[in-house]
OpenMM code with the backbone's topology and positions (N, CA, C; nanometers):
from openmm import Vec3, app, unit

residues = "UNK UNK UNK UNK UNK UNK UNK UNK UNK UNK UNK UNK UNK UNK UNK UNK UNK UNK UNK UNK UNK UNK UNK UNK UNK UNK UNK UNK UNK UNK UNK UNK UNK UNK UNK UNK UNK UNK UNK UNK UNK UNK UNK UNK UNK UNK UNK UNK UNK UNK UNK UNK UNK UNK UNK UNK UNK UNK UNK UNK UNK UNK UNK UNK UNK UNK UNK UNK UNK UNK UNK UNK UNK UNK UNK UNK UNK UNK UNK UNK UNK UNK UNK UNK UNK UNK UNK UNK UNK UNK UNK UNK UNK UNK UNK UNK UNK UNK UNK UNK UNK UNK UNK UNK UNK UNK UNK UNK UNK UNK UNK UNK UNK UNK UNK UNK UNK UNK UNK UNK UNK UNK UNK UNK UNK UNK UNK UNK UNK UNK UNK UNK UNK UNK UNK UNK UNK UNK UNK UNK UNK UNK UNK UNK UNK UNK UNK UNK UNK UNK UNK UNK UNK UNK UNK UNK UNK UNK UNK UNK".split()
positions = [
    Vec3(-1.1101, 1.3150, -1.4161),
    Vec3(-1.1403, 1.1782, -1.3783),
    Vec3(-1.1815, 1.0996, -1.5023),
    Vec3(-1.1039, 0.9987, -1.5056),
    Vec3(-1.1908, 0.8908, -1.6317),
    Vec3(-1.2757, 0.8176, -1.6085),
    Vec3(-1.3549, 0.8653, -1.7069),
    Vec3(-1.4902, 0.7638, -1.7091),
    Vec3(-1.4841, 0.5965, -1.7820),
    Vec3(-1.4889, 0.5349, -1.6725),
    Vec3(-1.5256, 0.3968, -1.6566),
    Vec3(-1.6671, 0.3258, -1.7032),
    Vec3(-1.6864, 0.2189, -1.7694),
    Vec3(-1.8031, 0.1577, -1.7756),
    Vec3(-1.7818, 0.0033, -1.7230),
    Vec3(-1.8691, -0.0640, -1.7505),
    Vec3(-1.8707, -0.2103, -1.6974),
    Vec3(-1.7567, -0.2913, -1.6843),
    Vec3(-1.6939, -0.2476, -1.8233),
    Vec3(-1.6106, -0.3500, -1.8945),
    Vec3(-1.4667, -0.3025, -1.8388),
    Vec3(-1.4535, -0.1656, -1.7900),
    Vec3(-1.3339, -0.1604, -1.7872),
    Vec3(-1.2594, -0.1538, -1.6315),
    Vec3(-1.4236, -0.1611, -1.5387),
    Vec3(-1.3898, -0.2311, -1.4171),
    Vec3(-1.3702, -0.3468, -1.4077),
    Vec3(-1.4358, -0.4377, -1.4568),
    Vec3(-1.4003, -0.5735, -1.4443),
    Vec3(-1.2788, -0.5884, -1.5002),
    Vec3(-1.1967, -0.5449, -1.5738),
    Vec3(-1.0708, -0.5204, -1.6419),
    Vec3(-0.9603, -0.4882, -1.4786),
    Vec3(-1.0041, -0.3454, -1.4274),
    Vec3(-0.9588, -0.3613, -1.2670),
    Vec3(-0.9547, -0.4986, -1.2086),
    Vec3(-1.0647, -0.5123, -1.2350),
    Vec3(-1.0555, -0.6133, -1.0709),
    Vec3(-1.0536, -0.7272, -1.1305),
    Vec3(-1.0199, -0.7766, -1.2129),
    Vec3(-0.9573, -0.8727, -1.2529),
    Vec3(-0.8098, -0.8970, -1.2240),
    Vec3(-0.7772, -0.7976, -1.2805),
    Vec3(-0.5787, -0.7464, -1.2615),
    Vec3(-0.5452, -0.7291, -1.1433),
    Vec3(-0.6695, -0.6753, -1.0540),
    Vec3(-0.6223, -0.6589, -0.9150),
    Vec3(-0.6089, -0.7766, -0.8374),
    Vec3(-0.6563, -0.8706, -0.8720),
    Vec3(-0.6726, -1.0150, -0.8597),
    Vec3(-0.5860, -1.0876, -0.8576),
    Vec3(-0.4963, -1.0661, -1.0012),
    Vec3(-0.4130, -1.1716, -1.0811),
    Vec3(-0.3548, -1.0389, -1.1627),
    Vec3(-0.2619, -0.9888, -1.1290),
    Vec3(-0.1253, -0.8817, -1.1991),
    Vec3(-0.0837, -0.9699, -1.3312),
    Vec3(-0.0581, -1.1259, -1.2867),
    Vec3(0.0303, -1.1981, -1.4317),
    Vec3(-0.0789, -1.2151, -1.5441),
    Vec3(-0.1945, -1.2344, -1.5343),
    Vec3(-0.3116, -1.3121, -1.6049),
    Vec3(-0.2565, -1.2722, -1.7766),
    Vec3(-0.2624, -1.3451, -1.8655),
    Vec3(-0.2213, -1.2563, -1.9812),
    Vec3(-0.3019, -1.2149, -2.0721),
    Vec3(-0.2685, -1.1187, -2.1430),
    Vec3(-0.4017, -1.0247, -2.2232),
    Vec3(-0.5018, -1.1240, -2.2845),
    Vec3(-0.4334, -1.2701, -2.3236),
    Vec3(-0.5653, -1.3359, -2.4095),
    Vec3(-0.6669, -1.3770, -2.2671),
    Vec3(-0.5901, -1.4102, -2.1742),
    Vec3(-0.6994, -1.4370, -2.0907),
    Vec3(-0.7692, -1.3504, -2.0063),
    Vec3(-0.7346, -1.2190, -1.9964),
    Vec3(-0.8006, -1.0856, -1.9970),
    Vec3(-0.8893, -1.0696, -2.0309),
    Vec3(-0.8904, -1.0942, -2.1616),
    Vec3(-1.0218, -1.0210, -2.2680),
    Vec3(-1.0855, -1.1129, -2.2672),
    Vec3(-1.0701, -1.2628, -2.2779),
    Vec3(-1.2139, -1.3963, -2.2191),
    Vec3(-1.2281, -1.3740, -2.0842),
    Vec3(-1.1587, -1.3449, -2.0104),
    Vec3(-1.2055, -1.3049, -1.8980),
    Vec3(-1.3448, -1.2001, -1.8603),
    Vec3(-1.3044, -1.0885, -1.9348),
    Vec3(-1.3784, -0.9413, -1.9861),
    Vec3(-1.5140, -0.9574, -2.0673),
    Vec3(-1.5102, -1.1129, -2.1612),
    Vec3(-1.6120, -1.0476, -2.2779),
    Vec3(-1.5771, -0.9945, -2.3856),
    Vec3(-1.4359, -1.0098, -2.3697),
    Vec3(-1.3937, -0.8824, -2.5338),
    Vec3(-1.2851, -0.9669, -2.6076),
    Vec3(-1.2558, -0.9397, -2.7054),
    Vec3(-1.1537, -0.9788, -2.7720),
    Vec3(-1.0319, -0.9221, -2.7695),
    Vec3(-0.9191, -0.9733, -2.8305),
    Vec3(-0.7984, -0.9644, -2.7241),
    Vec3(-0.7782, -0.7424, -2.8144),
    Vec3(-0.7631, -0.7364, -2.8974),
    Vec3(-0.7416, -0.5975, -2.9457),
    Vec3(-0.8098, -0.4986, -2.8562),
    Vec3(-0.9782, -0.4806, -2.8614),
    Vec3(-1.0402, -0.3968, -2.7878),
    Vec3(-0.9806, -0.4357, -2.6162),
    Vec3(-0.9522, -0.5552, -2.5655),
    Vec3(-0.9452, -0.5250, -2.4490),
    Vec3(-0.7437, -0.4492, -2.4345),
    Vec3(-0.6885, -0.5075, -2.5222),
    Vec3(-0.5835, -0.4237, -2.4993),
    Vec3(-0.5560, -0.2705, -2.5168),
    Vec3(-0.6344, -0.2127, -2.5793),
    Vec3(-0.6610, -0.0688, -2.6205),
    Vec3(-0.7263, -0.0289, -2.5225),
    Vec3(-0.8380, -0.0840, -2.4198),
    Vec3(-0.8600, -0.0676, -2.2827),
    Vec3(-0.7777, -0.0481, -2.1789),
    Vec3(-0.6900, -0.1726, -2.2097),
    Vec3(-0.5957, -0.1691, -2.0725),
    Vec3(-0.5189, -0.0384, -2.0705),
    Vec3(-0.4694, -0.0458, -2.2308),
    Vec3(-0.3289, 0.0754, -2.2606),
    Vec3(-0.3992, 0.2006, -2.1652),
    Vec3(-0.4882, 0.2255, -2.2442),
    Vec3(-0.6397, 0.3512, -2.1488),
    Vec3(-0.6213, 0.3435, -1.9828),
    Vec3(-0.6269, 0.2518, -1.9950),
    Vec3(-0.6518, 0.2604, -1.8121),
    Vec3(-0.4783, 0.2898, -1.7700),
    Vec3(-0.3714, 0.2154, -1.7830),
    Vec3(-0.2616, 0.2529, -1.7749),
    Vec3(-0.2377, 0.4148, -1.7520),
    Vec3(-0.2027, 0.4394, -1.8827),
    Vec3(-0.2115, 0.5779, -1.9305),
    Vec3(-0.3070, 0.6899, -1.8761),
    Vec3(-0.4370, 0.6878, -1.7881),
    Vec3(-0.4637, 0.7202, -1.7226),
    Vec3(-0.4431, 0.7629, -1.5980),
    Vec3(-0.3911, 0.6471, -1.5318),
    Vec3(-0.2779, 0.6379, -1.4297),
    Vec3(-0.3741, 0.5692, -1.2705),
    Vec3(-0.4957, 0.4566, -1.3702),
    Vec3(-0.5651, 0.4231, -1.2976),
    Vec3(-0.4878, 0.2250, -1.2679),
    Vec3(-0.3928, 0.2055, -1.3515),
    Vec3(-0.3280, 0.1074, -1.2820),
    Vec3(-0.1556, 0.1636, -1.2668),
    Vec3(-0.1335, 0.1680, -1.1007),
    Vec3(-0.0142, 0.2114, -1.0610),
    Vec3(0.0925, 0.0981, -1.0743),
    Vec3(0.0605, -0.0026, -1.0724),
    Vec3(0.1650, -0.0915, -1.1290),
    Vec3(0.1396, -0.2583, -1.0793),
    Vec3(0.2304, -0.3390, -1.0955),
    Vec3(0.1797, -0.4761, -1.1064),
    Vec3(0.3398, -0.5362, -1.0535),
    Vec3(0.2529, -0.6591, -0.9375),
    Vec3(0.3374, -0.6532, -0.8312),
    Vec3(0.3459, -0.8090, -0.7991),
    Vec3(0.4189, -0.8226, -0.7242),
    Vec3(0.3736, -1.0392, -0.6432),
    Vec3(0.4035, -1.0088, -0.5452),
    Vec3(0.3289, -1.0749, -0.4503),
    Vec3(0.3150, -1.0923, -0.2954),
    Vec3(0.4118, -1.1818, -0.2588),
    Vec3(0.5111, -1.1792, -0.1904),
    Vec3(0.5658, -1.2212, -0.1210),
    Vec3(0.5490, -1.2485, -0.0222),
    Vec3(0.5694, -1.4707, 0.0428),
    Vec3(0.5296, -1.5262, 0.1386),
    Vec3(0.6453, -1.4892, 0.2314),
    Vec3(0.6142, -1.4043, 0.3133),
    Vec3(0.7859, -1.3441, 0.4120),
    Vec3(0.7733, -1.4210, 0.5066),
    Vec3(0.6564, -1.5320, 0.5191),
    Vec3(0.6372, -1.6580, 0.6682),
    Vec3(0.7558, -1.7837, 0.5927),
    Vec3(0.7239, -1.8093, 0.4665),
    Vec3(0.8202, -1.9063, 0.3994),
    Vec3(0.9668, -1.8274, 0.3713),
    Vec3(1.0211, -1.7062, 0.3782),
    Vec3(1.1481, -1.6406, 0.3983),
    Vec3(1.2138, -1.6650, 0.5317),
    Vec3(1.1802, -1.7003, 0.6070),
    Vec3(1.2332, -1.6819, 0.7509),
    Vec3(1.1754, -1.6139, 0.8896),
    Vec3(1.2126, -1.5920, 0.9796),
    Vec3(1.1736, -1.5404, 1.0767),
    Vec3(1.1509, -1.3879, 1.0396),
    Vec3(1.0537, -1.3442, 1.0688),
    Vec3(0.9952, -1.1591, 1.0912),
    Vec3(0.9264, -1.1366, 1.1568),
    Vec3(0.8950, -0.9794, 1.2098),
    Vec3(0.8318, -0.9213, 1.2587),
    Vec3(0.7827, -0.7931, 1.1437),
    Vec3(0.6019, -0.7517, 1.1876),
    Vec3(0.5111, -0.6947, 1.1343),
    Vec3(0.4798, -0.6163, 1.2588),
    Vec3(0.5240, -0.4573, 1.2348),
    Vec3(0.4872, -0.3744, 1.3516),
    Vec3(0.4033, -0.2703, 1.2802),
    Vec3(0.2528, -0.2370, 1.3625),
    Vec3(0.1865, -0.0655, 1.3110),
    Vec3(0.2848, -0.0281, 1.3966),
    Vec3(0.2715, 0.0871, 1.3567),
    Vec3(0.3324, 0.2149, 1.4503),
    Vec3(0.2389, 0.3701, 1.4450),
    Vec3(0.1840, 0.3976, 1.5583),
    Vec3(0.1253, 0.5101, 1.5483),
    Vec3(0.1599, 0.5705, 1.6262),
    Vec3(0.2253, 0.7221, 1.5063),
    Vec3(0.2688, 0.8344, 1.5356),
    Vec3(0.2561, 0.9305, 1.5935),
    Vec3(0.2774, 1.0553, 1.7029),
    Vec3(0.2264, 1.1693, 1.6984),
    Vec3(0.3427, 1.2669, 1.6649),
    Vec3(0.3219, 1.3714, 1.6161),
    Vec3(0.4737, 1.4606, 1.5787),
    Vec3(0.4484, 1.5986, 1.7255),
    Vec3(0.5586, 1.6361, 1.7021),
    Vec3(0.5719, 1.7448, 1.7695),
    Vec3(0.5571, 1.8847, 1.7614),
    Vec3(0.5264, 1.8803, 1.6961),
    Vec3(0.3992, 2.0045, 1.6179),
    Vec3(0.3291, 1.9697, 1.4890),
    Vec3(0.2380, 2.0626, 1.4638),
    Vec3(0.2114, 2.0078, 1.2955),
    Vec3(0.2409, 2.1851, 1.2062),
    Vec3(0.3402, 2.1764, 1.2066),
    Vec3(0.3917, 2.2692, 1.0900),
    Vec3(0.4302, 2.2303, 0.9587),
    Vec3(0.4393, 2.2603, 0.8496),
    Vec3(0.4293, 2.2426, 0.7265),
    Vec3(0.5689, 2.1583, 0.6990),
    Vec3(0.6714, 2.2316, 0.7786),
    Vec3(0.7954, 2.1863, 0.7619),
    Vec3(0.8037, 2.0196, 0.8498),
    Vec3(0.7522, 2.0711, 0.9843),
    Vec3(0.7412, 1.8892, 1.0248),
    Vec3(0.7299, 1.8091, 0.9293),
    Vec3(0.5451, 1.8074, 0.9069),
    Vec3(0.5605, 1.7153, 0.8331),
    Vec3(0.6719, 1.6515, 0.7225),
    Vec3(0.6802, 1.7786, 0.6365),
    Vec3(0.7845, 1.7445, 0.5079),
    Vec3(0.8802, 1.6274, 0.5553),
    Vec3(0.9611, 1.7165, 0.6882),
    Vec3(1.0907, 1.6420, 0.7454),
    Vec3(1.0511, 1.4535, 0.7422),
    Vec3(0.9095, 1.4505, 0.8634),
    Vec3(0.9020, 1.2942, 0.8662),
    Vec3(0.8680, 1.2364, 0.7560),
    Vec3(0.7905, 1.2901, 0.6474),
    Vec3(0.7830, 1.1974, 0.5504),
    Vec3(0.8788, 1.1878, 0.4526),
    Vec3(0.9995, 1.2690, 0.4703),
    Vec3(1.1035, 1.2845, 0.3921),
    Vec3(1.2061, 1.1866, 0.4092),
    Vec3(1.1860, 1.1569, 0.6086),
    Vec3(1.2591, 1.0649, 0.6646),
    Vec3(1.2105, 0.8950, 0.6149),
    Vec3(1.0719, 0.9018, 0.6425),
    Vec3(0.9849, 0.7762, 0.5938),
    Vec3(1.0346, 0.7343, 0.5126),
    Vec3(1.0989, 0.8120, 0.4348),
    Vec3(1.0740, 0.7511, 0.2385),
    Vec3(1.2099, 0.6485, 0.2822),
    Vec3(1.3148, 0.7126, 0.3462),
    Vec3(1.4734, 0.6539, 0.3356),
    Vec3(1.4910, 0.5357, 0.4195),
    Vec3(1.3593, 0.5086, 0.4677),
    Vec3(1.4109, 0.3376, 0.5738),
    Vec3(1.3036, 0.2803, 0.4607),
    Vec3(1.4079, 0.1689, 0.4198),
    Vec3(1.3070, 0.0577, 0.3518),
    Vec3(1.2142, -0.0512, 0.4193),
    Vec3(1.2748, -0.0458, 0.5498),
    Vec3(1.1654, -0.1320, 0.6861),
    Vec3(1.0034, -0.0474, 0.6051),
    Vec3(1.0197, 0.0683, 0.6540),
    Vec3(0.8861, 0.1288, 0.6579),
    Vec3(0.7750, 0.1088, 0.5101),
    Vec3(0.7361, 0.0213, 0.4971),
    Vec3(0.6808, -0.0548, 0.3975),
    Vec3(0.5594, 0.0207, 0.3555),
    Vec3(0.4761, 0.0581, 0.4500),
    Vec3(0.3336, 0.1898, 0.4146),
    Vec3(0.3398, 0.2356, 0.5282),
    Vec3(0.2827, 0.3843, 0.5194),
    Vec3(0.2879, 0.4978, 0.5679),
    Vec3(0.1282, 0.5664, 0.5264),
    Vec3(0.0722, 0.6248, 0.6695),
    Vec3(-0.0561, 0.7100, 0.6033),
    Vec3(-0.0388, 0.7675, 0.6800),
    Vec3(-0.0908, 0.9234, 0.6438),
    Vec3(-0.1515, 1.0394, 0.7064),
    Vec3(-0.2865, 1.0187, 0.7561),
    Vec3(-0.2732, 1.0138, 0.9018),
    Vec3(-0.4016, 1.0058, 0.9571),
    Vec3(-0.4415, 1.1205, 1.0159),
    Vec3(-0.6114, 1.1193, 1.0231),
    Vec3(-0.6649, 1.1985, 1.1698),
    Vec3(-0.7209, 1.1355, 1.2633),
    Vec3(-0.7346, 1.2101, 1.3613),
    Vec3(-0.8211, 1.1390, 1.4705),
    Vec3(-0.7324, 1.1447, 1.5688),
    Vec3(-0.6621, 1.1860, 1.5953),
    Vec3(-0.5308, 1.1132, 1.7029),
    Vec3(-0.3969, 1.1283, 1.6857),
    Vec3(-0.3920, 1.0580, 1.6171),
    Vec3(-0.1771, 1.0206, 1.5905),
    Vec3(-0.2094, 1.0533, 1.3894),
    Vec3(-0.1009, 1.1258, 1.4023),
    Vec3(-0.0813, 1.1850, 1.2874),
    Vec3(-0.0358, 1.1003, 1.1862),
    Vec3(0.0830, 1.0178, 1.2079),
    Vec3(0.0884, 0.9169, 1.0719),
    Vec3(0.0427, 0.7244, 1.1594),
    Vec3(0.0814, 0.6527, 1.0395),
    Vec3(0.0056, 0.5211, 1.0866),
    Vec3(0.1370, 0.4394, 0.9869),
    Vec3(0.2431, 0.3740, 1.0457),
    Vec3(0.3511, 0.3496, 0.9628),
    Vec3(0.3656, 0.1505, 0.9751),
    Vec3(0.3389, 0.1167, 0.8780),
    Vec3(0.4088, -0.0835, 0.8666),
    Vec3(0.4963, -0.0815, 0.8631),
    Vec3(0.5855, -0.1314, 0.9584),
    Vec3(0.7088, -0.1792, 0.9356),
    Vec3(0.7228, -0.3028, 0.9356),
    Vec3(0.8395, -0.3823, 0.8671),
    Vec3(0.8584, -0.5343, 0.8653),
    Vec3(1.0127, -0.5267, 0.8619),
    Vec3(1.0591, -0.6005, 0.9674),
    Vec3(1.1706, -0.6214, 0.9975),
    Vec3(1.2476, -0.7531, 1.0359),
    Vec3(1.3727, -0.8002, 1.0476),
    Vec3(1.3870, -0.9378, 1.0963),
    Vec3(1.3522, -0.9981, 1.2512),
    Vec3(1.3328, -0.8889, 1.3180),
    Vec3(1.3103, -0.9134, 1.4758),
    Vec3(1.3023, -0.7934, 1.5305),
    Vec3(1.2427, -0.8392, 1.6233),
    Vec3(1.2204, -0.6979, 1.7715),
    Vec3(1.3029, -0.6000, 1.7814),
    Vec3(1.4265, -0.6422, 1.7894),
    Vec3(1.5239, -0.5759, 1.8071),
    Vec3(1.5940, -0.4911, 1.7045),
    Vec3(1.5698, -0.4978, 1.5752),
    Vec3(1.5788, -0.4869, 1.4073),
    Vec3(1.4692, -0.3547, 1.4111),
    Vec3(1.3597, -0.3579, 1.4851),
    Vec3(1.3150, -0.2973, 1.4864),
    Vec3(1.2751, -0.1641, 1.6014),
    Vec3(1.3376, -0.2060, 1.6873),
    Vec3(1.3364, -0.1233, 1.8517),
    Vec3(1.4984, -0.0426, 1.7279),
    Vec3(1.5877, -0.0901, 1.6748),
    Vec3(1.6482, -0.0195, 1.6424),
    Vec3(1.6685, 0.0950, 1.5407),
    Vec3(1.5291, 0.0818, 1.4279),
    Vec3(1.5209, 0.1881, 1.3845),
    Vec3(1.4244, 0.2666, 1.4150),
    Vec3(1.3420, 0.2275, 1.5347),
    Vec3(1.2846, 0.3793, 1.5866),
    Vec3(1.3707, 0.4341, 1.6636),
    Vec3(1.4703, 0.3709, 1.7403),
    Vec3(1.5730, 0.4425, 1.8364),
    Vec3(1.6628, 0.5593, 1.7044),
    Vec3(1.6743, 0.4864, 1.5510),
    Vec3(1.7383, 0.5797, 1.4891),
    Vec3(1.6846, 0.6651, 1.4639),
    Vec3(1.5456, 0.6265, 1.4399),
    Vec3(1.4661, 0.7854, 1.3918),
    Vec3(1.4336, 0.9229, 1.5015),
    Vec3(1.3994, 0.8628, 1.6429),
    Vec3(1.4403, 0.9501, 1.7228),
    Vec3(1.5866, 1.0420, 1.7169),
    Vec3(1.6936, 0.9543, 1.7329),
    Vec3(1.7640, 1.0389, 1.7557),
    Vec3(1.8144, 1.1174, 1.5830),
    Vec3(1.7400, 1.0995, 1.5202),
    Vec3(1.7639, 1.1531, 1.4076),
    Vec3(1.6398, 1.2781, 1.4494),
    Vec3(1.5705, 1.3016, 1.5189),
    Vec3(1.5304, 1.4709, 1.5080),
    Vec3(1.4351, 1.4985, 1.4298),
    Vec3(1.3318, 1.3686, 1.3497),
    Vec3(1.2542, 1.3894, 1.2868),
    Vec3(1.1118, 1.4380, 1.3140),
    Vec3(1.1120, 1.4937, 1.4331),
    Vec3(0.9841, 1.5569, 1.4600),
    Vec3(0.8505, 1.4573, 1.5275),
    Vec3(0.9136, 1.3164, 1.5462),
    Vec3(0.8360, 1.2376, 1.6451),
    Vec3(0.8518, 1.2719, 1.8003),
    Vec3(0.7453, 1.3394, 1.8593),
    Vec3(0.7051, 1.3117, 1.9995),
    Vec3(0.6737, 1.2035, 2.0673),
    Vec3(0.5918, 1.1409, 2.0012),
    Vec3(0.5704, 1.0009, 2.0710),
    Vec3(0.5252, 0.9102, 1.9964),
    Vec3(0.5147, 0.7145, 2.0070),
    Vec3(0.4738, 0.6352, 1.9126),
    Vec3(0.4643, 0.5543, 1.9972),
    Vec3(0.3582, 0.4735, 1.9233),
    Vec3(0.2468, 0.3756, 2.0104),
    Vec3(0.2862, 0.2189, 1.8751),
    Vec3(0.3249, 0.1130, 1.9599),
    Vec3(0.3904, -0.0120, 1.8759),
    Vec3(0.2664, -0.1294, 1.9125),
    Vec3(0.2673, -0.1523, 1.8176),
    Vec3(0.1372, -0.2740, 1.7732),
    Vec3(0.2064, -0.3771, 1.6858),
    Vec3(0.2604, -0.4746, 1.7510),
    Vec3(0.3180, -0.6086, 1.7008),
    Vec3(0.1720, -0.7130, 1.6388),
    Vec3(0.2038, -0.7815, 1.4882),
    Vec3(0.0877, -0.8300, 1.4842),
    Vec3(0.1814, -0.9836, 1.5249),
    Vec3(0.0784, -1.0522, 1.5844),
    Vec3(0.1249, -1.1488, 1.6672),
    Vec3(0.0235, -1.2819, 1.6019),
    Vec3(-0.0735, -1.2074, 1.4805),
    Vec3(-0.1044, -1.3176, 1.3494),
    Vec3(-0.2270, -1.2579, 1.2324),
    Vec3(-0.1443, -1.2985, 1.1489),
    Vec3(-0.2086, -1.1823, 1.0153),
    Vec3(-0.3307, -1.2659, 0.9800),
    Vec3(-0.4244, -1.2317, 1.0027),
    Vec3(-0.6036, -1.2551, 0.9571),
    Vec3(-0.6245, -1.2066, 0.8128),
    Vec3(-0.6281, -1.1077, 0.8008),
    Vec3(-0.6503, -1.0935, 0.6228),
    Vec3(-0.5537, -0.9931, 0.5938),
    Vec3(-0.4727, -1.0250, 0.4806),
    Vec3(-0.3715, -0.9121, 0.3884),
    Vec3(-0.4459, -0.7945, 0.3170),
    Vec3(-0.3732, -0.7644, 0.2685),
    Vec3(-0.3867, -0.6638, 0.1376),
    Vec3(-0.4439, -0.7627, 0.0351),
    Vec3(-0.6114, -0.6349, 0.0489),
    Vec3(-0.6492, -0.7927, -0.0231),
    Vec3(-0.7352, -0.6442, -0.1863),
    Vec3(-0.7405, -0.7062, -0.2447),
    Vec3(-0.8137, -0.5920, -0.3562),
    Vec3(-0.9056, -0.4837, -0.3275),
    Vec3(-0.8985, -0.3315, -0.3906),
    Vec3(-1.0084, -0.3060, -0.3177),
    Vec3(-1.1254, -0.3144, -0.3682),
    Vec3(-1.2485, -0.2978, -0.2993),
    Vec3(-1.4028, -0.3096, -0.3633),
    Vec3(-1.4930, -0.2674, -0.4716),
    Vec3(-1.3923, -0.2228, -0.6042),
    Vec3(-1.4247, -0.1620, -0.6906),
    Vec3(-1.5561, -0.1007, -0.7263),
    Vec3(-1.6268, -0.2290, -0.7042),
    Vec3(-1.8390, -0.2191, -0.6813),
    Vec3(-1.8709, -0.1070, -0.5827),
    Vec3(-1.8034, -0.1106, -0.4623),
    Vec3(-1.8738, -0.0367, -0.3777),
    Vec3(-1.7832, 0.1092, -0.3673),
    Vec3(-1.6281, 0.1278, -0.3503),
    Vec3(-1.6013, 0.2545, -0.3936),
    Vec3(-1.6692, 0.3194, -0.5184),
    Vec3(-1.7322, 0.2492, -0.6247),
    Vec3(-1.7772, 0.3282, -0.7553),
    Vec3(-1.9519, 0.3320, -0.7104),
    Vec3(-2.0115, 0.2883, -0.6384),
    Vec3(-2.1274, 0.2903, -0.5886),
    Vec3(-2.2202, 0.1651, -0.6837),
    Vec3(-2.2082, 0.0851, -0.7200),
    Vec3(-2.2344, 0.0209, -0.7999),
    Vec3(-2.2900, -0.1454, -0.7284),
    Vec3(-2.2426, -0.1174, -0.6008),
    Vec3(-2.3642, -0.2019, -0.5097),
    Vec3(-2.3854, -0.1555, -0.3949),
] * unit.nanometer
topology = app.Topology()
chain = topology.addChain("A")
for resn in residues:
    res = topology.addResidue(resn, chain)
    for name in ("N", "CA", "C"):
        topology.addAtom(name, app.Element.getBySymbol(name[0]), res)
């Protein structure tokens, strides 16, 4: 695990913020000057504590969609199940995130699709594709309250 200090969280959650921001305004951002904070960033990179840098896309200003959870249960939990569905997961690009859950239903899958039906059609494919789903429970969001929003750097690191 790499050890982090002040400077090189706020370096996080800055970026997590703003992906484009550019290194000079990084390091006034930070407190540092533009060299030390880039020899930081490279660090954190290279670490493999920033996975990559991204833009949000307004898919309400793209056109008409639908935003479905989907929670999973499989039909056994053998080693090989799993493999199969998350092997299947990876190959529909609908399926946008995917988690392994407990408690209940084994995975927890976003899909975003052009419509209902866009989407009634690739769970009908994944069924009959044999991937080890028993049953799934569909949760249409019908209006998005808060996104993917950064996570709490302060409080995952214990720091408030």
């Amino acid at each position: 695990m790499t050890r982090l200090d002040a400077r090189d969280i706020e370096i996080l959650k800055v970026l997590a913020e703003d992906g484009r921001i550019t290194k000079a305004a990084l390091a006034d951002r930070v407190g540092l000057s533009a060299s030390p904070c880039w020899e930081r960033l490279k660090r954190l990179e290279k670490a493999g504590l920033i996975s990559g840098y991204r833009a949000e896309i307004a898919l309400r200003e793209l056109g008409p969609h639908v935003t479905v959870f989907v929670a999973v249960e499989l039909t056994d939990h053998t080693a090989a199940t799993f493999r199969i569905f998350e092997d299947a997961v990876l190959h529909h690009p609908e399926i946008v995130a995917c988690w392994g859950i407990g408690g209940g239903y084994d995975y927890l899958l976003q899909v975003v699709t052009a419509d209902i039906n866009s989407y009634q059609r690739l769970v009908d494919q994944m069924l009959n594709d044999r991937i080890g789903m028993a049953r799934y429970f569909s949760y249409v969001v019908t209006k998005p309250v808060k996104g993917l929003t950064p996570p709490p750097l302060d409080v995952i690191l214990g720091q408030k």
